[in-house]
N, C-alpha and C positions, 0 to 999 in steps of 0.2 A: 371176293376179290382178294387177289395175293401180290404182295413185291415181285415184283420181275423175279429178283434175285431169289427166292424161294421157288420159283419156279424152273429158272436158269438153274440151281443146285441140283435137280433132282435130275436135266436132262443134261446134265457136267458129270452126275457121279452115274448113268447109266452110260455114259460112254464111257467113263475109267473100268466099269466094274466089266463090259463086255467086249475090250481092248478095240473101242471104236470111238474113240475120243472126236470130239468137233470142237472145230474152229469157231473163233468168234461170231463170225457171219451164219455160218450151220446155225448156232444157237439162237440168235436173232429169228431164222427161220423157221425153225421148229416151233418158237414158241411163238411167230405168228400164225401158223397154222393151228397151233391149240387153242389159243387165244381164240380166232375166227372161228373154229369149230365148237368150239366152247357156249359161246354167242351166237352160233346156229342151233345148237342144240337146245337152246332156248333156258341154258342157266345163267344167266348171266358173263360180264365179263369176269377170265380168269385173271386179267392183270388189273393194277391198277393204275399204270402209268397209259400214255394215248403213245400208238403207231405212228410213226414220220414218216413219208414216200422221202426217202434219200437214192441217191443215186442206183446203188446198188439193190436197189427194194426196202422195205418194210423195217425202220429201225425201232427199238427204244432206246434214245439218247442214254437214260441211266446207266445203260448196261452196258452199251457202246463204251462209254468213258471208265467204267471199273474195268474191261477184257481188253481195251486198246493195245495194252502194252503186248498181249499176246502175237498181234498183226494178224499174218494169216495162217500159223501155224496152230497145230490140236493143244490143245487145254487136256493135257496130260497128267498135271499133278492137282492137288486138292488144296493148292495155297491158296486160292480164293475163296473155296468150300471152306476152307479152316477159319479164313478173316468172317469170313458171314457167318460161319456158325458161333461166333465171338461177339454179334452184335445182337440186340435185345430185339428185334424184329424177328428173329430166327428163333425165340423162341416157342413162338405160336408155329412151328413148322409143321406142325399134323394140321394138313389137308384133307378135305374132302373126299371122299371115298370115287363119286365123281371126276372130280379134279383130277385126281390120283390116274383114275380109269382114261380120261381125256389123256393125260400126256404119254401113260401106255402104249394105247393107241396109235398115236402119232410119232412117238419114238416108234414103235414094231411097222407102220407105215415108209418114212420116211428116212430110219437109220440106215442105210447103204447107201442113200439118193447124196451126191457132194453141194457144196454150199453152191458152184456156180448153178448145177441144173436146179434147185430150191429157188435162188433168187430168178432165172429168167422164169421158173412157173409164178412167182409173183408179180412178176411182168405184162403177164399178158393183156389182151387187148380188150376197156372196160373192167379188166380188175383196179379195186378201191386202192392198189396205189399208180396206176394207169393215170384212173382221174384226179388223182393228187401231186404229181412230182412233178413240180416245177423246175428248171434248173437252176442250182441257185439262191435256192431258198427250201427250206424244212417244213411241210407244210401237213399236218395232222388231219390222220386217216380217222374220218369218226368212226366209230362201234357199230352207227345204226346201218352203216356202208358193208360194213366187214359183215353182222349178221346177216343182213339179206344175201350178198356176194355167196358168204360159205353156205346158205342152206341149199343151194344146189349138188350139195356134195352129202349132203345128209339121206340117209334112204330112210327111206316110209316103212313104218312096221306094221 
């Protein structure tokens, strides 16, 4: 399991390095789909913070409040990349070769998809923030939701 923030660096600086930078929300999304694939795939969770159903779909509060200031514009530059790489958490930054592999993936998936169409495919009907979002209230998606949810997305080798 990894800080959000080590996770969110790695899919901030593949959108700087391939002039496809995302928006706050994009990134929420992306790394709940890694996350959820992650925990289908049957390695555990990649984050270590718990999913919210918020309005908009699938948050982590932590992360929400360090990118807020961006709104809804792309996270273009590396000032937040720079502040994380400045804090002792970041220096355990070598992940997993897994890990690494998962957000691959889901970046080479998911990078051209915009943050509205992400959030309404989190939306959908019976997905684990479906049966989670109240309005009103912030109410956590557990893991064991999100693994079963995403192994329908996993293909059999």
């Amino acid at each position: 399991m990894y800080s959000a923030k080590i996770i969110a660096s790695r899919f901030i600086q593949k959108g700087i390095d391939e002039g496809n930078a995302v928006t706050q929300m994009k990134l929420q999304k992306l790394i709940y789909f890694a996350h959820g694939l992650f925990l289908a795939d049957g390695q555990g969770p990649l984050v270590i913070e718990k999913f919210e159903a918020w309005k908009y779909g699938p948050v982590l509060p932590s992360l929400y409040q360090d990118f807020k200031l961006y709104g809804s514009d792309a996270i273009k530059d590396e000032t937040m990349l720079n502040l994380f790489n400045n804090h002792k958490f970041l220096l355990a930054k070598n992940i997993s070769s897994d890990a690494s592999s998962m957000i691959d993936e889901v970046w080479n998936l998911l990078k051209d998809v915009d943050a509205v169409e992400l959030s309404a495919m989190t939306h959908e009907t019976n997905s684990p923030w479906s049966n989670h979002y109240k309005p009103g209230r912030n109410e956590i998606i557990p893991n064991e939701e999100l693994q079963t949810y995403f192994k329908q997305f996993i293909k059999e080798s």
